[in-house]
mmCIF file as Biopython writes it, N, C-alpha, C and O atoms, coordinates in Angstrom:
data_model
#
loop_
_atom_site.group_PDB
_atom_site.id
_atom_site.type_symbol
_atom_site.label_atom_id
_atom_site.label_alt_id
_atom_site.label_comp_id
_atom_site.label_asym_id
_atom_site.label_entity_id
_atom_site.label_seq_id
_atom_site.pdbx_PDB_ins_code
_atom_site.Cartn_x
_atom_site.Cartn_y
_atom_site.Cartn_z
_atom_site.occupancy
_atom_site.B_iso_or_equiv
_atom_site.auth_seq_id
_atom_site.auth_asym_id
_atom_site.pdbx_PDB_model_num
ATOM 1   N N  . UNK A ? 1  ? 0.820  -1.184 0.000   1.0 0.0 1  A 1 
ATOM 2   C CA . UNK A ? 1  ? 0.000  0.000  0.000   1.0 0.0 1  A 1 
ATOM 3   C C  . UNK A ? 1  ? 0.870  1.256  0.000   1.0 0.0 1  A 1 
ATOM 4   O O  . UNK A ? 1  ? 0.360  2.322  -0.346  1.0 0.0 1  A 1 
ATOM 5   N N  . UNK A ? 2  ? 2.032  1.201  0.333   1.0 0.0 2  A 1 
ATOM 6   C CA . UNK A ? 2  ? 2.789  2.186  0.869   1.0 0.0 2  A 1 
ATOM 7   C C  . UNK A ? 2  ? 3.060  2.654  -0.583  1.0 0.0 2  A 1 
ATOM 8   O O  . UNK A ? 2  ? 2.792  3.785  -0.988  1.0 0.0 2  A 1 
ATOM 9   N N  . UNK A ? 3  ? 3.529  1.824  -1.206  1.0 0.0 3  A 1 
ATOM 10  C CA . UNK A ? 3  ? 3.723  1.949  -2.648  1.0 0.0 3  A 1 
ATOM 11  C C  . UNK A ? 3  ? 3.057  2.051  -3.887  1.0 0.0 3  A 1 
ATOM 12  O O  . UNK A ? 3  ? 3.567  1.991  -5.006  1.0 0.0 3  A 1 
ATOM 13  N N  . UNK A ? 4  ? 2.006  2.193  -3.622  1.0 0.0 4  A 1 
ATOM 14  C CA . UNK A ? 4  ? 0.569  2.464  -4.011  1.0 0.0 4  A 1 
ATOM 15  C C  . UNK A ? 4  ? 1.117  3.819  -4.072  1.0 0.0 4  A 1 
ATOM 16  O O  . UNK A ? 4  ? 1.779  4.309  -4.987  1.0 0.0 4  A 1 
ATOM 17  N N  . UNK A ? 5  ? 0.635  4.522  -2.632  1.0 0.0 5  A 1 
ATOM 18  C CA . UNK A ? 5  ? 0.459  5.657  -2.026  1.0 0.0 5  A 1 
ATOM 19  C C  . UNK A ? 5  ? 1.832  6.860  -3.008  1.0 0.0 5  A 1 
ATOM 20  O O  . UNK A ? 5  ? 1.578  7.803  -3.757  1.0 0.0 5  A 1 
ATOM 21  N N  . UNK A ? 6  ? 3.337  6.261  -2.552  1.0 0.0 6  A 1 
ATOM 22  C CA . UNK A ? 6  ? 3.966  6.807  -3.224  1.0 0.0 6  A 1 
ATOM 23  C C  . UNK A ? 6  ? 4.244  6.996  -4.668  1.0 0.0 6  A 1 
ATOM 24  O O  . UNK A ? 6  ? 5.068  7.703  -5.247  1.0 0.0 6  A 1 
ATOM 25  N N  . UNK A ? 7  ? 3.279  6.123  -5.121  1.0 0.0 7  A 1 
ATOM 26  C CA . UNK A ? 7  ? 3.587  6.624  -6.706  1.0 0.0 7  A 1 
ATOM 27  C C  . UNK A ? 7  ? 1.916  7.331  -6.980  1.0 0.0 7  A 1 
ATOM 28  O O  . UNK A ? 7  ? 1.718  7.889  -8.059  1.0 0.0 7  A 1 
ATOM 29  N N  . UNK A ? 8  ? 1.346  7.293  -6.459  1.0 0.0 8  A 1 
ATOM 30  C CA . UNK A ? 8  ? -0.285 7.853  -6.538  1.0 0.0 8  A 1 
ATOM 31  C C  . UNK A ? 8  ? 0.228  9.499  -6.517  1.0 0.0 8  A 1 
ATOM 32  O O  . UNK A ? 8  ? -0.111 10.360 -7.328  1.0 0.0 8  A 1 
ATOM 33  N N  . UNK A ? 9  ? 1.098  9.661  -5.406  1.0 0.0 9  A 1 
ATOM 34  C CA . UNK A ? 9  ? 1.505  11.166 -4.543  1.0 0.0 9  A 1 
ATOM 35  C C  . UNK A ? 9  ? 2.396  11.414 -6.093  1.0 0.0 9  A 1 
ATOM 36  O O  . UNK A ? 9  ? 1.872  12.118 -6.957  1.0 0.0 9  A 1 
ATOM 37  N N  . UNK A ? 10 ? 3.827  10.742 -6.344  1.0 0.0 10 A 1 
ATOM 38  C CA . UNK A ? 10 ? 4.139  12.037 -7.517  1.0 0.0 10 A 1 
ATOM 39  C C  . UNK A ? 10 ? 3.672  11.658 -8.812  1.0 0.0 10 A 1 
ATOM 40  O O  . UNK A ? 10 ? 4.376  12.043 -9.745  1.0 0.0 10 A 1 
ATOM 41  N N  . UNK A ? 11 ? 2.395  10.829 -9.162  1.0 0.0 11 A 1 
ATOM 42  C CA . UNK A ? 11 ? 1.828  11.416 -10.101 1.0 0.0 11 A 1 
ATOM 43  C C  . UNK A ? 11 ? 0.873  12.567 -10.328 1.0 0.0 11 A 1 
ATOM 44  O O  . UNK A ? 11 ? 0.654  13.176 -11.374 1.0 0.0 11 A 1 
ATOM 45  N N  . UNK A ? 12 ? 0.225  12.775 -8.831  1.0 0.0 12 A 1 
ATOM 46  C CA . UNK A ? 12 ? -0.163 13.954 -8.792  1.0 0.0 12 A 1 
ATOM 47  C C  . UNK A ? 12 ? 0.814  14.823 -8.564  1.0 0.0 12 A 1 
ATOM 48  O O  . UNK A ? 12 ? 0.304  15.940 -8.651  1.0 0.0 12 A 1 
ATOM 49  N N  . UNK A ? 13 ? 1.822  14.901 -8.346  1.0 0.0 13 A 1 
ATOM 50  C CA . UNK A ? 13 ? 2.953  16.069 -8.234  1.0 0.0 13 A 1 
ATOM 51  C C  . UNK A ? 13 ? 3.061  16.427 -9.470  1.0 0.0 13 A 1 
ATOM 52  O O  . UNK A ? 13 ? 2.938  17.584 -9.871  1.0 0.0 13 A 1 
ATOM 53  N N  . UNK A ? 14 ? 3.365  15.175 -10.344 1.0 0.0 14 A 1 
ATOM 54  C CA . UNK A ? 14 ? 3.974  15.661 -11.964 1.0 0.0 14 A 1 
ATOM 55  C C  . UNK A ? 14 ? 2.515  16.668 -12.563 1.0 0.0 14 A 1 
ATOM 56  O O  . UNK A ? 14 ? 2.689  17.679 -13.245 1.0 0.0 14 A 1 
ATOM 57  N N  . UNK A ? 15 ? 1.257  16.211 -12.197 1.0 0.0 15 A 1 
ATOM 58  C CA . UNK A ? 15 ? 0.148  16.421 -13.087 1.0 0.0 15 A 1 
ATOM 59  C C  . UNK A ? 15 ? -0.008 18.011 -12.526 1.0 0.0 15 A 1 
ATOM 60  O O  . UNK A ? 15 ? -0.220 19.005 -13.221 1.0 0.0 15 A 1 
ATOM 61  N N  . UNK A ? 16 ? 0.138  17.958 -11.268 1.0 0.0 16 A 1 
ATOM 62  C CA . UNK A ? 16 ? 0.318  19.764 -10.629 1.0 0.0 16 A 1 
ATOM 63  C C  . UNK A ? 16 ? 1.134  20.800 -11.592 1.0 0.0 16 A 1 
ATOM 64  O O  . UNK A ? 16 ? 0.785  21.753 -12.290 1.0 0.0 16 A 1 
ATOM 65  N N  . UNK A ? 17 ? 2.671  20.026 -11.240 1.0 0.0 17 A 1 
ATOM 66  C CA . UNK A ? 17 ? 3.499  20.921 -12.243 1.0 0.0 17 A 1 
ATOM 67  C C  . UNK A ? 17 ? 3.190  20.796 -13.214 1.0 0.0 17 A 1 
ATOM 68  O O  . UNK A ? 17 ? 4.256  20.882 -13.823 1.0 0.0 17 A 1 
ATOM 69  N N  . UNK A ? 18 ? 2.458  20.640 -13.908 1.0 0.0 18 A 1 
ATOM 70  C CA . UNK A ? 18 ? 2.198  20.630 -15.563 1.0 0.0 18 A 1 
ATOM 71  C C  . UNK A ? 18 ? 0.757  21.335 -15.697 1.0 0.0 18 A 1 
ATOM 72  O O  . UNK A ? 18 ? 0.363  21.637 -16.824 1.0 0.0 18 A 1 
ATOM 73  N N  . UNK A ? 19 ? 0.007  21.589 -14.626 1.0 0.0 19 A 1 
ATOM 74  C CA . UNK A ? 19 ? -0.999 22.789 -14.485 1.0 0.0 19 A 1 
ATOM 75  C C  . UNK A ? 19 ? -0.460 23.757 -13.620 1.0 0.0 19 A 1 
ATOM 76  O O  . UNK A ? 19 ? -0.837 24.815 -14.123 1.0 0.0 19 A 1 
ATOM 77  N N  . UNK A ? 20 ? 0.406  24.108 -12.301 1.0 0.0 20 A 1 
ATOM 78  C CA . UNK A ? 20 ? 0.066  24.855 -12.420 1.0 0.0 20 A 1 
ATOM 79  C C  . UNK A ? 20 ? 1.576  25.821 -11.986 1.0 0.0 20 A 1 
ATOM 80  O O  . UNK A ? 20 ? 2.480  25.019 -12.221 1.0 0.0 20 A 1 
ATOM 81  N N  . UNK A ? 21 ? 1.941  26.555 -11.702 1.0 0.0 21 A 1 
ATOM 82  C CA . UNK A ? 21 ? 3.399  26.875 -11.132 1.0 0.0 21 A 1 
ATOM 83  C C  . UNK A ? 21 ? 4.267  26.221 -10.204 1.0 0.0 21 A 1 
ATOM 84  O O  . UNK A ? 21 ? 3.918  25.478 -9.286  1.0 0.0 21 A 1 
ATOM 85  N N  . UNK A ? 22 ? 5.182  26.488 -10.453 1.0 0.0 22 A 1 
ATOM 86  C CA . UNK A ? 22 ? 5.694  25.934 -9.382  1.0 0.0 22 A 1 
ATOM 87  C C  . UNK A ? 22 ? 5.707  26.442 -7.973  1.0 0.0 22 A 1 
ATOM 88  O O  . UNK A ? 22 ? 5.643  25.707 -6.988  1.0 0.0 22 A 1 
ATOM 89  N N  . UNK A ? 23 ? 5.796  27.786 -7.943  1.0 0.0 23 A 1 
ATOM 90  C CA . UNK A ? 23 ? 5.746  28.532 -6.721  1.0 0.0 23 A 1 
ATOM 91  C C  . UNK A ? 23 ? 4.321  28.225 -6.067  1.0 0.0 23 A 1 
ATOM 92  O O  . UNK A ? 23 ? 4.274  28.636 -4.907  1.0 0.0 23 A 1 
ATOM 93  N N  . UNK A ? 24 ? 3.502  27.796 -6.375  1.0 0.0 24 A 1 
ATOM 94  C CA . UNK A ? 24 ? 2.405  27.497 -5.757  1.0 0.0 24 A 1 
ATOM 95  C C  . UNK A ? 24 ? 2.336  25.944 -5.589  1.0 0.0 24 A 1 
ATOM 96  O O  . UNK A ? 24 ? 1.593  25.615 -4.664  1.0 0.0 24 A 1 
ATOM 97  N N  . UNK A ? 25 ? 3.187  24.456 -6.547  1.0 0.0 25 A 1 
ATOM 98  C CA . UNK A ? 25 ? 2.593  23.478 -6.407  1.0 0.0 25 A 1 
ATOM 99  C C  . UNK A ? 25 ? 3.999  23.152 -4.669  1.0 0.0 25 A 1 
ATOM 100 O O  . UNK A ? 25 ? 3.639  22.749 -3.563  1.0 0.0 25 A 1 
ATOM 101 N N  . UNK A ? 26 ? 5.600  23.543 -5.119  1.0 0.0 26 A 1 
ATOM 102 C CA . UNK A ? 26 ? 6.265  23.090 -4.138  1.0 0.0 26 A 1 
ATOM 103 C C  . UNK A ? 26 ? 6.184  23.410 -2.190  1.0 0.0 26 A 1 
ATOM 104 O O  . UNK A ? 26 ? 6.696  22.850 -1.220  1.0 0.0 26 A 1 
ATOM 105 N N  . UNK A ? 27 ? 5.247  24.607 -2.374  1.0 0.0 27 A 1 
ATOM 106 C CA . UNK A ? 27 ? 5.105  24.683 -0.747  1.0 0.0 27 A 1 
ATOM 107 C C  . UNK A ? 27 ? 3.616  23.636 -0.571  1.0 0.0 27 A 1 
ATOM 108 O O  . UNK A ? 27 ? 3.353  23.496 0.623   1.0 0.0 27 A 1 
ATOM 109 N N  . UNK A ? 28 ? 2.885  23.093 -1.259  1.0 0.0 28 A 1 
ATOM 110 C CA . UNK A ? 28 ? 1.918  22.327 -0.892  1.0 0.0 28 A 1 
ATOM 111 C C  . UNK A ? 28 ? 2.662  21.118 -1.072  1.0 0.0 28 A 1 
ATOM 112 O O  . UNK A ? 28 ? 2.451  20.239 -0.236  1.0 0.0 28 A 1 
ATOM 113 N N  . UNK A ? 29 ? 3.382  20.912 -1.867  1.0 0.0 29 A 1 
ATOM 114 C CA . UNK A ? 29 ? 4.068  19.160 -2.017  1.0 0.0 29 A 1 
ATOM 115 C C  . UNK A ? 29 ? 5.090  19.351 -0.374  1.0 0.0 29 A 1 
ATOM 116 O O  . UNK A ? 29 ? 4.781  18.369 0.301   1.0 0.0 29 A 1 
ATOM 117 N N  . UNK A ? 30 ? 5.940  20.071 0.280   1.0 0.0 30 A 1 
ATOM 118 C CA . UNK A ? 30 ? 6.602  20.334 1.169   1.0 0.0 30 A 1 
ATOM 119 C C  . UNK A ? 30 ? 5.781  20.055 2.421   1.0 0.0 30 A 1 
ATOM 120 O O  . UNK A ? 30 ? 6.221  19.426 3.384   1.0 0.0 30 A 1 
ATOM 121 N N  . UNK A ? 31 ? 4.260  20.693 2.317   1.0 0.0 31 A 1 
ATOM 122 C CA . UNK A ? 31 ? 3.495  20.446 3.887   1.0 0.0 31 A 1 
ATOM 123 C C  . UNK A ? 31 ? 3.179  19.335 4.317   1.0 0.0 31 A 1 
ATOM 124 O O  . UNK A ? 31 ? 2.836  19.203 5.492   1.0 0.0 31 A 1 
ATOM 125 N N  . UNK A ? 32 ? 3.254  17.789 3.035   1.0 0.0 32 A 1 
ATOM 126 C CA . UNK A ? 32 ? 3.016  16.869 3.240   1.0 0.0 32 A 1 
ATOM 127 C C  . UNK A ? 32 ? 4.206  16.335 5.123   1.0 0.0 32 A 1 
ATOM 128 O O  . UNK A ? 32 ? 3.802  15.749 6.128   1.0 0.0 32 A 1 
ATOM 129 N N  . UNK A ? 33 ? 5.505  16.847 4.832   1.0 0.0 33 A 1 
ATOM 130 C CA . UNK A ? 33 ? 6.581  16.631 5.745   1.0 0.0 33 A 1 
ATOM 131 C C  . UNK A ? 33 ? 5.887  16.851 7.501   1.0 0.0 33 A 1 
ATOM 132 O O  . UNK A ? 33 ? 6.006  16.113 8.480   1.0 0.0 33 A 1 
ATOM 133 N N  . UNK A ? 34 ? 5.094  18.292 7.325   1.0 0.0 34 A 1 
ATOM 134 C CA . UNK A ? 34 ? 4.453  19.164 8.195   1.0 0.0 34 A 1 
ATOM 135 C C  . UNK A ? 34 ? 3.436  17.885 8.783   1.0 0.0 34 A 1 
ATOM 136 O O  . UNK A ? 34 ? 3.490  17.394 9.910   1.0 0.0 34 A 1 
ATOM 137 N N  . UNK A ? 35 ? 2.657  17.569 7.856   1.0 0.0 35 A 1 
ATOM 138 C CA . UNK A ? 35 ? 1.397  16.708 8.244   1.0 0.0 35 A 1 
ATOM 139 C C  . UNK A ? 35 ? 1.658  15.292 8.813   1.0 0.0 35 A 1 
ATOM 140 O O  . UNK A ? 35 ? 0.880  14.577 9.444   1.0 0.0 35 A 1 
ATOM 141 N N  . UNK A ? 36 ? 3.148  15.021 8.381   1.0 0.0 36 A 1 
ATOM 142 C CA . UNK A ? 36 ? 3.445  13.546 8.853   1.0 0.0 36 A 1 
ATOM 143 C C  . UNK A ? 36 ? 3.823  14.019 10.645  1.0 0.0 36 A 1 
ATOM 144 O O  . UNK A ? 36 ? 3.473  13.528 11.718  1.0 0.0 36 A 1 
ATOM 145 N N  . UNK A ? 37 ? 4.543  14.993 10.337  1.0 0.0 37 A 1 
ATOM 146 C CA . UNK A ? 37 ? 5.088  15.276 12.205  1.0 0.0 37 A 1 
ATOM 147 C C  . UNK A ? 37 ? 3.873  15.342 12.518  1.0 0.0 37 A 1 
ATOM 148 O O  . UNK A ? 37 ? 3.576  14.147 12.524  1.0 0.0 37 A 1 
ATOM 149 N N  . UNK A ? 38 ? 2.876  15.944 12.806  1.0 0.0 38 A 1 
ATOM 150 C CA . UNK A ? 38 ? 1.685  16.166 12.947  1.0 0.0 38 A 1 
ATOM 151 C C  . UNK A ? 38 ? 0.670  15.156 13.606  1.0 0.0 38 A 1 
ATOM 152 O O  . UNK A ? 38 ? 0.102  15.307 14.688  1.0 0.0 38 A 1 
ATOM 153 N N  . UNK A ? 39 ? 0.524  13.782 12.475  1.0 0.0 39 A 1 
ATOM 154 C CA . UNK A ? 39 ? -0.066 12.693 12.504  1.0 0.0 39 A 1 
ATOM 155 C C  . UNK A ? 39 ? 0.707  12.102 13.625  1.0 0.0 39 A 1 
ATOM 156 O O  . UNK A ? 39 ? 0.159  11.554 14.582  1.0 0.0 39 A 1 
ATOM 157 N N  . UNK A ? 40 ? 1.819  12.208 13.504  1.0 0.0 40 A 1 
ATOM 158 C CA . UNK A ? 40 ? 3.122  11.117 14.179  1.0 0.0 40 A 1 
ATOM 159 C C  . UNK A ? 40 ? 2.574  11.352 15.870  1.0 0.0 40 A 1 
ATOM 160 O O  . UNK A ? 40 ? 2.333  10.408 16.622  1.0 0.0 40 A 1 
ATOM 161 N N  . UNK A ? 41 ? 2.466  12.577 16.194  1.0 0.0 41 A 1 
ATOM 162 C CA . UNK A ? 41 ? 2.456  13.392 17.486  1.0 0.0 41 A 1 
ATOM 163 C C  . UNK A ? 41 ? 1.356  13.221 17.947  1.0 0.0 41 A 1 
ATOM 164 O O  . UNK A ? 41 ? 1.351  13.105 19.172  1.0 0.0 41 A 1 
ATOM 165 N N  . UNK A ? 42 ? 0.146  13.140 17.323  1.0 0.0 42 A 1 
ATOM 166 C CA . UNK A ? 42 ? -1.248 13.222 17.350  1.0 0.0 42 A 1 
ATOM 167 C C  . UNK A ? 42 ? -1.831 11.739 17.942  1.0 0.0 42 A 1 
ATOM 168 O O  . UNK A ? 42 ? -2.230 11.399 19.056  1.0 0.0 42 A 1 
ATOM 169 N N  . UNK A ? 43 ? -1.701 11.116 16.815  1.0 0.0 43 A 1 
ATOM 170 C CA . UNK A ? 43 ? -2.065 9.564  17.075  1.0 0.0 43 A 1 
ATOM 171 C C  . UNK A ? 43 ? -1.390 9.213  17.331  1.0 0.0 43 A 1 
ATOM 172 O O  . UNK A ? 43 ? -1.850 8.739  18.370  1.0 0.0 43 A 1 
ATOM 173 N N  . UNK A ? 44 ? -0.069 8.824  17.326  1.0 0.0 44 A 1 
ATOM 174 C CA . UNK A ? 44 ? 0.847  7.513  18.120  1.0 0.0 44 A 1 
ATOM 175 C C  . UNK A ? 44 ? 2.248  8.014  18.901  1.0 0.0 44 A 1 
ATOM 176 O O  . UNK A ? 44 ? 3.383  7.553  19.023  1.0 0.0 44 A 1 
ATOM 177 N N  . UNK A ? 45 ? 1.447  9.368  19.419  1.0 0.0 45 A 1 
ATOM 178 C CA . UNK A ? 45 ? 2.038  9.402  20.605  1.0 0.0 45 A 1 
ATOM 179 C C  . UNK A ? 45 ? 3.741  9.573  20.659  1.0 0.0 45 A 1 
ATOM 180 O O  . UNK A ? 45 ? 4.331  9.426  21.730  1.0 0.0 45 A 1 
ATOM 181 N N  . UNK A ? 46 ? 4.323  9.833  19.646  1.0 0.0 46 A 1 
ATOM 182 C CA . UNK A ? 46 ? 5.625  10.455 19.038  1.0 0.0 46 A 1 
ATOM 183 C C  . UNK A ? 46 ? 6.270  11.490 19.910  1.0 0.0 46 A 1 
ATOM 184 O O  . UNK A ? 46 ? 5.556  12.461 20.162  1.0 0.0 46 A 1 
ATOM 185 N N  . UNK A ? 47 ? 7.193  11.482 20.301  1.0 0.0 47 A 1 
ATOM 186 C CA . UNK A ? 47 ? 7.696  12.893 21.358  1.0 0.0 47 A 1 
ATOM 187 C C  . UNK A ? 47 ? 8.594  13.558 19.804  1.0 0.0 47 A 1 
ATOM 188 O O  . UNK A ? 47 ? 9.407  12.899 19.155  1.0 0.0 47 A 1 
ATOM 189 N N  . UNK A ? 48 ? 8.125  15.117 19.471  1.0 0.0 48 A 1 
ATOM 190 C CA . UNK A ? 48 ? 9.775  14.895 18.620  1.0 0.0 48 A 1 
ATOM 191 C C  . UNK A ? 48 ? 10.968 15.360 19.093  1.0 0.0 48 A 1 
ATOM 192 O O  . UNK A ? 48 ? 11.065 15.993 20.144  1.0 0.0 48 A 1 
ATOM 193 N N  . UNK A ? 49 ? 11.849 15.093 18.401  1.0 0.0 49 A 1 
ATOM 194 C CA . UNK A ? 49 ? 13.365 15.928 18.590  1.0 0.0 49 A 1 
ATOM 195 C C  . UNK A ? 49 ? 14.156 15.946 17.466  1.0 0.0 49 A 1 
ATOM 196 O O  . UNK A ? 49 ? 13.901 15.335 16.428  1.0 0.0 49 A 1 
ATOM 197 N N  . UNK A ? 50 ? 15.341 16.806 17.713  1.0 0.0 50 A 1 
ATOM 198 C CA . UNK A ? 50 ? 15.806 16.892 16.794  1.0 0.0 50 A 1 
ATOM 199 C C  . UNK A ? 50 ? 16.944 16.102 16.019  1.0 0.0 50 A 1 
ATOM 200 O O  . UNK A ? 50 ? 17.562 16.361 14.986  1.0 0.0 50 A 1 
ATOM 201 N N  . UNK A ? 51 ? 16.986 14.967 16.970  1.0 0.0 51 A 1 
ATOM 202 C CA . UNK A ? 51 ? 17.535 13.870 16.239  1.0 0.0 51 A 1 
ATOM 203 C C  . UNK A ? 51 ? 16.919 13.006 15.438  1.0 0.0 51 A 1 
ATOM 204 O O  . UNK A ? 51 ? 17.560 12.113 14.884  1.0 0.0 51 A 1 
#
């Protein structure tokens, strides 16, 4: 599934950049990073740091 997921994600990346700028598609492809700390912290209880 994981691999599903990752090729599902940059075919919509490629299909973005090819509609619409880049300055608008790379800070939404970037928040995905944001949403994983997020999830991580949320549901399973993740402490972070900076290691």
């Amino acid at each position: 599934m994981s691999a599903v997921a990752t090729g599902a994600s940059w075919v919509c990346c490629f299909r973005t950049l090819q509609v619409g700028p880049v300055s608008l598609v790379a800070p939404i492809d970037k928040l995905s990073i944001v949403l994983v700390i997020a999830f991580a912290i949320l549901f399973l209880g993740e402490r972070p740091s900076l290691r």
